[in-house]
Every structure is written in structure tokens, then in C-alpha cells.
DSSP file (Angstrom, degrees, kcal/mol; ACC not computed):
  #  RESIDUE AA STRUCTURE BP1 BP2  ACC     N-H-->O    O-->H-N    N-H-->O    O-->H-N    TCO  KAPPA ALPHA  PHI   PSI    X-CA   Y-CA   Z-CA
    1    1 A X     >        0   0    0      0, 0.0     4,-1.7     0, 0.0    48,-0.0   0.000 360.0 360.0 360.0 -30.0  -14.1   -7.3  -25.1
    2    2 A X  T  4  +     0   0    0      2,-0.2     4,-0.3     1,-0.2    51,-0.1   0.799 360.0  53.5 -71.3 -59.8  -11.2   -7.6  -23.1
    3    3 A X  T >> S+     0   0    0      1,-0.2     3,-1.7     3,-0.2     4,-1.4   0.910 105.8  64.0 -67.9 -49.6  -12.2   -5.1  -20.4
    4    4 A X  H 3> S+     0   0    0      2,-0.2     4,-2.7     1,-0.2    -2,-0.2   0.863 104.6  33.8  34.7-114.4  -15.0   -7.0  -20.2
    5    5 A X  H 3< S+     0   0    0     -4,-1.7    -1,-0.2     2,-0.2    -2,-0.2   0.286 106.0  71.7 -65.4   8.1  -13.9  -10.2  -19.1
    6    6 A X  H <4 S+     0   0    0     -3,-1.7     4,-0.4    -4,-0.3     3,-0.3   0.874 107.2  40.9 -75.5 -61.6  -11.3   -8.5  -17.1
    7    7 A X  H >X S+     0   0    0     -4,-1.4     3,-3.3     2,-0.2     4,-1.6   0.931 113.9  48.0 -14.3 -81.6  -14.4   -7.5  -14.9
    8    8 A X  H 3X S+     0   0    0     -4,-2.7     4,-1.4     1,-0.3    -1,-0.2   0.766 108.8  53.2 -43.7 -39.4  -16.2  -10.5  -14.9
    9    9 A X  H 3> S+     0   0    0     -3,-0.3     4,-0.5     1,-0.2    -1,-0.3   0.624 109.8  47.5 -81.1  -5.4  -13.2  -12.3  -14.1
   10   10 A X  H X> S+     0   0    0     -3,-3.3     3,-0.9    -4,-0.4     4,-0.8   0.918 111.3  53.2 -69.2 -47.3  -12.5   -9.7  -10.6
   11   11 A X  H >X S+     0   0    0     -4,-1.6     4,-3.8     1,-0.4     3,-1.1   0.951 112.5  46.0 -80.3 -41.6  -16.5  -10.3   -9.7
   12   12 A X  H 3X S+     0   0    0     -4,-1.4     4,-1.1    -5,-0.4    -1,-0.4   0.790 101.8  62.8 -75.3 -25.6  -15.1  -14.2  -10.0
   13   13 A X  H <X S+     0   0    0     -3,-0.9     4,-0.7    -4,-0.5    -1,-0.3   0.727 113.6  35.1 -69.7 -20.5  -12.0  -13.2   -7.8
   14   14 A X  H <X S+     0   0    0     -3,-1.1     4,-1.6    -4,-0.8     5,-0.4   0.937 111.0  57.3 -77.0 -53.2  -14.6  -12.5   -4.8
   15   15 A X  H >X S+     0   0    0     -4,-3.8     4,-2.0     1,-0.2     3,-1.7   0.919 113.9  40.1 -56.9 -67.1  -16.8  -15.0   -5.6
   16   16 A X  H 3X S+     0   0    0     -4,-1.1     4,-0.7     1,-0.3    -1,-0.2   0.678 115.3  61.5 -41.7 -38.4  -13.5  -17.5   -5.2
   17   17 A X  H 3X S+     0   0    0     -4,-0.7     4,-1.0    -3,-0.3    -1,-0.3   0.804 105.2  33.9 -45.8 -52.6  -12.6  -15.5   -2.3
   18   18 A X  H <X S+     0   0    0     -3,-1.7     4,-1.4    -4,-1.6    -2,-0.3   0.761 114.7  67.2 -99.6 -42.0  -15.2  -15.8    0.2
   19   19 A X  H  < S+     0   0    0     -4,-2.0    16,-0.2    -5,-0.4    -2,-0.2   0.811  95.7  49.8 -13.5 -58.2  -15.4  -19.1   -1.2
   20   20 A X  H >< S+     0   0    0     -4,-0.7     3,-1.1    -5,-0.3     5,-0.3   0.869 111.6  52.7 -82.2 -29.5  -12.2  -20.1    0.1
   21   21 A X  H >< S+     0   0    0     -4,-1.0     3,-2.4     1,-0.2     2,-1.1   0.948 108.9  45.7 -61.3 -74.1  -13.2  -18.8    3.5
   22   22 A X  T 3< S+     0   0    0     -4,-1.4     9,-0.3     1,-0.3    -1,-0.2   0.408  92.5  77.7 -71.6  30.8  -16.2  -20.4    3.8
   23   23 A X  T X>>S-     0   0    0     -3,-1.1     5,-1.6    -2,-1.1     3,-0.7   0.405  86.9-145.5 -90.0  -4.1  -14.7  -23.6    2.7
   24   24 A X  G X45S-     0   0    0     -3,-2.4     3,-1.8     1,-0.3    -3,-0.1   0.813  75.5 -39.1  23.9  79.7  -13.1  -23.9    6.4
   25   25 A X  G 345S-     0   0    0     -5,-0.3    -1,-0.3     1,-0.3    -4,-0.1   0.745 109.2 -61.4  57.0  40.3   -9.6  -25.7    4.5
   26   26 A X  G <45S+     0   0    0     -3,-0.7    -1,-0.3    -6,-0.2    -2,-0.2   0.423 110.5 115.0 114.7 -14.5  -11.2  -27.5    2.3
   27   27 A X  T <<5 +     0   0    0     -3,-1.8     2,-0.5    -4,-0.7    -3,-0.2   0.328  63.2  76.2-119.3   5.6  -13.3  -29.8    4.4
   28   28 A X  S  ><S-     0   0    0     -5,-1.6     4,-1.9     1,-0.2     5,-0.3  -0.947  71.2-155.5-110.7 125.3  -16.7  -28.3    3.3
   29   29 A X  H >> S+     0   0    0     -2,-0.5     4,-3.1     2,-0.2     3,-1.0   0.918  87.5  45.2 -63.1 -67.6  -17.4  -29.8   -0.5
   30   30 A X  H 3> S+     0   0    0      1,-0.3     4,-1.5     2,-0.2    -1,-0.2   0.687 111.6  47.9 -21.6 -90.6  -19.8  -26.9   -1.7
   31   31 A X  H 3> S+     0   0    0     -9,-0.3     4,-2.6     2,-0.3    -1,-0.3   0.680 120.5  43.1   6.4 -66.0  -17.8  -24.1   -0.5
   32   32 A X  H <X S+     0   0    0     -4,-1.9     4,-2.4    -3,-1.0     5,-0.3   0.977 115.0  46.0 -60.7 -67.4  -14.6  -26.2   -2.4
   33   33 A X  H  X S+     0   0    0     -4,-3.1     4,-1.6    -5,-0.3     5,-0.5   0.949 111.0  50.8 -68.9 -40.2  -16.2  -27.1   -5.6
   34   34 A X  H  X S+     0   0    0     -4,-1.5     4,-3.8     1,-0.2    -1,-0.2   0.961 111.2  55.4 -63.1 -54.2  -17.7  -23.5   -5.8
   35   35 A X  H  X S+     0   0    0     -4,-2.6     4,-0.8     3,-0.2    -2,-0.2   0.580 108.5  48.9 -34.7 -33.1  -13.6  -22.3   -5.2
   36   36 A X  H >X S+     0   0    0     -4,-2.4     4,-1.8    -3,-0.4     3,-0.7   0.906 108.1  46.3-100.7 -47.5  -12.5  -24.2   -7.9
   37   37 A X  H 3X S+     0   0    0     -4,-1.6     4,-2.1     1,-0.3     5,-0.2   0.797 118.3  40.5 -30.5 -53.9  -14.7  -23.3  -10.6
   38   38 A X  H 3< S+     0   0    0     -4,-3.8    -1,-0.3    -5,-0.5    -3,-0.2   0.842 113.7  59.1 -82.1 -26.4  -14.6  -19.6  -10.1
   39   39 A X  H XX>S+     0   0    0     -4,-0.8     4,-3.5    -3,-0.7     3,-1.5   0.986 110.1  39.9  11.9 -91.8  -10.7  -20.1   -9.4
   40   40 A X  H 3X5S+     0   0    0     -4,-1.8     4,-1.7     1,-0.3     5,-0.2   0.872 123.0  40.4 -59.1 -54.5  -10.1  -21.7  -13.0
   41   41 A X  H 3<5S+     0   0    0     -4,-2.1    -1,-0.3     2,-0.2     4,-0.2   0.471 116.6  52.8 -97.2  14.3  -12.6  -19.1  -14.9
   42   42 A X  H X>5S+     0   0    0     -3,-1.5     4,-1.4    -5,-0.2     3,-0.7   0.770 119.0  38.5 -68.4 -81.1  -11.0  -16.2  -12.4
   43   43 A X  H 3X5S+     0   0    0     -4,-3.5     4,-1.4     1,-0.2    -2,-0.2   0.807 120.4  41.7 -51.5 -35.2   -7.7  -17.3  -13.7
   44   44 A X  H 3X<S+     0   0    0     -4,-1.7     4,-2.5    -5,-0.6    -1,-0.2   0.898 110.4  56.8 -93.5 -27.3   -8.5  -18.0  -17.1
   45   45 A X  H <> S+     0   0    0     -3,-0.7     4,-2.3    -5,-0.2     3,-0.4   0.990 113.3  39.2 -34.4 -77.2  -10.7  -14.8  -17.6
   46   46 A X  H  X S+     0   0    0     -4,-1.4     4,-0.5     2,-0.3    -2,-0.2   0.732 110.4  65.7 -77.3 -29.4   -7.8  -12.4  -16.6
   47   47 A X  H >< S+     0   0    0     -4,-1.4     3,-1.3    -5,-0.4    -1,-0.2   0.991 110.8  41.1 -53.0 -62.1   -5.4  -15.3  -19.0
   48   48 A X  H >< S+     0   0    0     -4,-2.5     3,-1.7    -3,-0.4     4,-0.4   0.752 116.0  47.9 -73.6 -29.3   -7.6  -13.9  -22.1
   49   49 A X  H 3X S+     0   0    0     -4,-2.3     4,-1.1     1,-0.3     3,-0.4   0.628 100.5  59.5 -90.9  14.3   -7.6  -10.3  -21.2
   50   50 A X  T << S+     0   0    0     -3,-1.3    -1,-0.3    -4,-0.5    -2,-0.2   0.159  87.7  75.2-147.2  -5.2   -4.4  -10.1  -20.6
   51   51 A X  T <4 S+     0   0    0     -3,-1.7    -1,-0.3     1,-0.1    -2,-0.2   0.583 119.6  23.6 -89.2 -10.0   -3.7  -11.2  -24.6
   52   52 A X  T  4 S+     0   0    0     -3,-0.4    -2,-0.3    -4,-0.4     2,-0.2   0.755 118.4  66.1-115.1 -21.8   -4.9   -7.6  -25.1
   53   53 A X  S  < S-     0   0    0     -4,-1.1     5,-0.1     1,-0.1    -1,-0.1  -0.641  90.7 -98.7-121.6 138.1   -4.2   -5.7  -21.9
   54   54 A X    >>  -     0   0    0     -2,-0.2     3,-0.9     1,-0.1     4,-0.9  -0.382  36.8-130.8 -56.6 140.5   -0.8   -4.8  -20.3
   55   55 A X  H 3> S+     0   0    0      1,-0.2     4,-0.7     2,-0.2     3,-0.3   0.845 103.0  50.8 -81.9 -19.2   -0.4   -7.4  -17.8
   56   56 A X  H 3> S+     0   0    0      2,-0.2     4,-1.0     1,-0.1    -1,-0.2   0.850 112.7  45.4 -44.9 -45.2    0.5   -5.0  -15.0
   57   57 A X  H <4 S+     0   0    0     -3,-0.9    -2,-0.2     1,-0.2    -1,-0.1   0.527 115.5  47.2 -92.0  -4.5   -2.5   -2.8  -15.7
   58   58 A X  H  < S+     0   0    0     -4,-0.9     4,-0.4    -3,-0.3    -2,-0.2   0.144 117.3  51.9-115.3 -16.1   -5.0   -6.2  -16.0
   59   59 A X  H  < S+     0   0    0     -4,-0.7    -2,-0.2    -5,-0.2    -3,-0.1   0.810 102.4  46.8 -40.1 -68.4   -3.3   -7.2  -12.9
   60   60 A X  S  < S+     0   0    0     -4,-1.0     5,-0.2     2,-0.2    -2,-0.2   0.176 113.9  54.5-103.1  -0.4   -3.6   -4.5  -10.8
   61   61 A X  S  > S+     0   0    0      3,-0.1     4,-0.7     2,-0.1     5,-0.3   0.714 109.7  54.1 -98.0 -44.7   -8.1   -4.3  -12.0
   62   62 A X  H  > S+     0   0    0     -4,-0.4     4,-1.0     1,-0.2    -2,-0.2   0.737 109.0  39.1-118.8  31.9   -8.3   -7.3  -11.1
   63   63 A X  H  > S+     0   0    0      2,-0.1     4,-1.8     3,-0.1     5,-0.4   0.842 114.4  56.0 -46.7 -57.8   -7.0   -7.0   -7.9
   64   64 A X  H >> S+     0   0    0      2,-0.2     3,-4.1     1,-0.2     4,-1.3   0.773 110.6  40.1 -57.2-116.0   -8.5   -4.3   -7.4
   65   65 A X  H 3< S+     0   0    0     -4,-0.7     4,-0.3     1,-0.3     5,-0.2   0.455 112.1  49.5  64.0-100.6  -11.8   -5.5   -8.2
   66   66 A X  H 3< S+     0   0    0     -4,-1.0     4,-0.5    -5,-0.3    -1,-0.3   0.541 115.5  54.6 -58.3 -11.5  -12.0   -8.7   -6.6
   67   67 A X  H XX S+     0   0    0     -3,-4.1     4,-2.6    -4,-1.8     3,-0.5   0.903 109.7  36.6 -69.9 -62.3  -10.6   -6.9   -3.6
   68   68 A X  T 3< S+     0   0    0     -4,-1.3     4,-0.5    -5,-0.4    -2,-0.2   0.453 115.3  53.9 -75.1   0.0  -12.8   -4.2   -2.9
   69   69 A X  T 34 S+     0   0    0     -4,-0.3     4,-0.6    -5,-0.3    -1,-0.3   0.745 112.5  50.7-107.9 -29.8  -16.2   -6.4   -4.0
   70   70 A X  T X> S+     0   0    0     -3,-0.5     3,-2.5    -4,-0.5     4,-2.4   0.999 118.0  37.7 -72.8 -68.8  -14.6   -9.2   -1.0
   71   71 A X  H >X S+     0   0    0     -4,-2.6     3,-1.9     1,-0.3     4,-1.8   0.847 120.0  50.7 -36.3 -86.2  -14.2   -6.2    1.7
   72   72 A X  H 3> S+     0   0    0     -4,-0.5     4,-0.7     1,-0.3    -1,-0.3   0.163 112.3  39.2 -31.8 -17.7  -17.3   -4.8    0.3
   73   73 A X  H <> S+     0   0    0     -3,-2.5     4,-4.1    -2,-1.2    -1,-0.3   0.646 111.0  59.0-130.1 -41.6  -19.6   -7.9    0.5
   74   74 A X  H <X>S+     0   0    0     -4,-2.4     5,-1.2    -3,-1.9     6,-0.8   0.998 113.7  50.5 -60.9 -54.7  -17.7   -9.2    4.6
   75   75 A X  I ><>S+     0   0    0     -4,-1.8     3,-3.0    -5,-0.3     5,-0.5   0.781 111.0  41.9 -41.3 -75.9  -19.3   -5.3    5.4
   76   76 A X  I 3<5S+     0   0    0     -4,-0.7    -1,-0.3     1,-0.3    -2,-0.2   0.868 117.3  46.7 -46.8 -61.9  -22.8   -6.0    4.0
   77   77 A X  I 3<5S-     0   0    0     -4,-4.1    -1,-0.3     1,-0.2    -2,-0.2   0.286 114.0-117.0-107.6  38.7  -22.9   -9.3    5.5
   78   78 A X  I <<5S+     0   0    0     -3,-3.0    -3,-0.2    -4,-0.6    -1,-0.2   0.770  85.4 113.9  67.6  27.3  -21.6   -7.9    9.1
   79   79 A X  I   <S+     0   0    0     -5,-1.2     2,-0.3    -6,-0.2    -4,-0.2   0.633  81.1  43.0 -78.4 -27.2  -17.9  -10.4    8.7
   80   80 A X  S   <S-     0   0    0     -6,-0.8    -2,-0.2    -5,-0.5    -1,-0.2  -0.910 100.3-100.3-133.8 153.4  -16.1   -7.4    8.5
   81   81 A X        -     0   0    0     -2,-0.3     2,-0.4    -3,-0.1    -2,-0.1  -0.237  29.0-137.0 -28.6 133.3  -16.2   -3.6   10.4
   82   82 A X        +     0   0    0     -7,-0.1     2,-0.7    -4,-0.1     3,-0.1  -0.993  39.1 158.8 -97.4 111.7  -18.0   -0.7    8.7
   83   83 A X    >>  -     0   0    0     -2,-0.4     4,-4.0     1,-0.3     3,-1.0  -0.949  48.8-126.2-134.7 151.6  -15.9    2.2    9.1
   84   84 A X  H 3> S+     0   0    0     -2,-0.7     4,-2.2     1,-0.2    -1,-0.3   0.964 114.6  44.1 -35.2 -77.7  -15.7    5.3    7.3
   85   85 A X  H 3> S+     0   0    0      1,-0.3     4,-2.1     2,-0.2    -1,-0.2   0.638 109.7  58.1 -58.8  -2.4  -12.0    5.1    6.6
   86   86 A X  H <> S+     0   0    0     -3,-1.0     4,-3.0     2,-0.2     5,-0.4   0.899 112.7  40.7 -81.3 -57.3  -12.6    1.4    5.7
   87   87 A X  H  X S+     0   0    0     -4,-4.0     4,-0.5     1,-0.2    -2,-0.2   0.830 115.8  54.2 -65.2 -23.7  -15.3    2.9    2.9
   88   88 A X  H >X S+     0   0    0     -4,-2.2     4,-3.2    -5,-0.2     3,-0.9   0.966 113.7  41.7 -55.3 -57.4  -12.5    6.0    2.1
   89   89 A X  H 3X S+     0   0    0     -4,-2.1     4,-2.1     1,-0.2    -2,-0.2   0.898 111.7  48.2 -75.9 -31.0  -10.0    3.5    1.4
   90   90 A X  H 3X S+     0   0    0     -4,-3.0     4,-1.7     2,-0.2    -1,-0.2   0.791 115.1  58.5 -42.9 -33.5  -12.4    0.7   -0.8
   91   91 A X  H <X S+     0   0    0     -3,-0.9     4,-6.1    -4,-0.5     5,-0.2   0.962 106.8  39.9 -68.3 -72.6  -13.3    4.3   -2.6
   92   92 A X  H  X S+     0   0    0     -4,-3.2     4,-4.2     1,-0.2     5,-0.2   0.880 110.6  59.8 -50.8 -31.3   -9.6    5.2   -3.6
   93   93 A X  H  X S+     0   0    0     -4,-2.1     4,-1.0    -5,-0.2    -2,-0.2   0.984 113.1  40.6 -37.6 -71.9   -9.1    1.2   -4.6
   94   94 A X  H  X S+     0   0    0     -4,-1.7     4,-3.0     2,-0.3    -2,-0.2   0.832 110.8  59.3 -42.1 -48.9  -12.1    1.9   -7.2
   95   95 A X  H  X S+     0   0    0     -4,-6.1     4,-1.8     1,-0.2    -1,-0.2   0.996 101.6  50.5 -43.8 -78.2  -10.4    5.1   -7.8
   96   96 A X  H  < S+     0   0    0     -4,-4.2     4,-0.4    -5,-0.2    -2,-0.3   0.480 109.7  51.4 -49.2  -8.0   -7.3    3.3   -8.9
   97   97 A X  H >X S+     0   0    0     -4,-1.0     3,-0.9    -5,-0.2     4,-0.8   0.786 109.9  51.9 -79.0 -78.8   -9.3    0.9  -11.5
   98   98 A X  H 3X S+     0   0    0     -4,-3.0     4,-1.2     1,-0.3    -2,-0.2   0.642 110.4  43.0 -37.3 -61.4  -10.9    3.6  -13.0
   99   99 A X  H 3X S+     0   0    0     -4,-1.8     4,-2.4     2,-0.2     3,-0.4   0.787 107.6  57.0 -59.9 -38.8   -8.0    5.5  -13.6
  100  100 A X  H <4 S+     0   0    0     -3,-0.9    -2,-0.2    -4,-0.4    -1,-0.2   0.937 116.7  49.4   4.1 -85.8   -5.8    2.5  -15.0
  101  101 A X  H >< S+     0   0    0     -4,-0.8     3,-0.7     1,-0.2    -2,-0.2   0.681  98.5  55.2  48.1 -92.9   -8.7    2.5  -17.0
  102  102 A X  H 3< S+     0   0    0     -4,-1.2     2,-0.8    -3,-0.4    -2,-0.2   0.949 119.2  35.6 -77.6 -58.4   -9.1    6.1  -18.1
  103  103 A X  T 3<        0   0    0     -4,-2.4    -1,-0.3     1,-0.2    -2,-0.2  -0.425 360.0 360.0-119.1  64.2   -5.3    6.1  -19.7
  104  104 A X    <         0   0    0     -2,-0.8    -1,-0.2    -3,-0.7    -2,-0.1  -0.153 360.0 360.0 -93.7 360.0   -4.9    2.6  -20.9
């Protein structure tokens, strides 16, 4: 269950991410109110998995995670550069959840 809501709460570190960008400081409400929501159940997600999971290794997923879906989502919607080595290095990110993972 834990890995689980370790996930959910990474997908919830992008959403909170792009959030805070298009939130231009604060001074667009949506944008804000959508930033704290997924914030506090980002934060409280990764709080609960983290009663079962080493906090280094529950850390470092959902970094990892919420990183690589934030890159991953400015590509698709043409914010960010599509480059090969952009997509090598998002690959090995993924890599480095899995394995974290795989020997937990």
C-alpha cells in the first residue's frame, strides 16, 4: 500500500509543479488553489509512505517521479526542448525508481 501512495503522491508532485509555474507568483487563484491542494496531499502522501518505507529510498521515488513526469509533460506540451539526451537522461531517472524499487 505504501508504494502505492508513494506513486500517487510523485504524479501529485508534477501536478503541484506545473501548478506552481503557471501560477505566475501566486497572482493567478486557480493555478494557487490547485498548488495547494496537491502540495498538502503530495506532502502528506509521501508523510504515510514513509511510515513504512526508508525515507531516503521514498525520497529519492518521489523525486524521481514527480521529476521526470514535470520534464516529461513541459516536452509534450512544447514548454520544454525534446532532445534525445533530454529523453536518455528522464530514462535513467525512471531507471533509478525502478531499481530503488527492485531491492527495497
Amino acid at each position: 500500500m505504501s508504494w502505492i501512495v508513494l506513486v500517487f503522491s510523485g504524479v501529485l508532485e508534477a501536478v503541484w509543479a506545473v501548478a506552481l509555474g503557471r501560477s505566475e507568483g501566486f497572482s493567478r487563484p486557480v493555478p494557487t488553489v490547485v498548488f495547494v491542494v496537491a502540495l498538502l496531499m503530495s506532502m502528506g502522501g509521501l508523510a504515510f509512505a514513509m511510515r513504512d518505507l526508508p525515507t531516503g529510498t521514498a525520497y529519492a521515488v518521489w523525486v524521481g517521479i514527480g521529476a521526470t513526469i514535470t520534464v516529461a509533460w513541459g516536452m509534450v506540451t512544447g514548454t520544454e526542448p525534446v532532445t534525445l539526451l533530454r529523453v536518455v537522461f528522464l530514462a535513467m531517472i525512471v531507471g533509478g525508481v525502478v531499481g530503488l524499487k527492485a531491492v527495497h
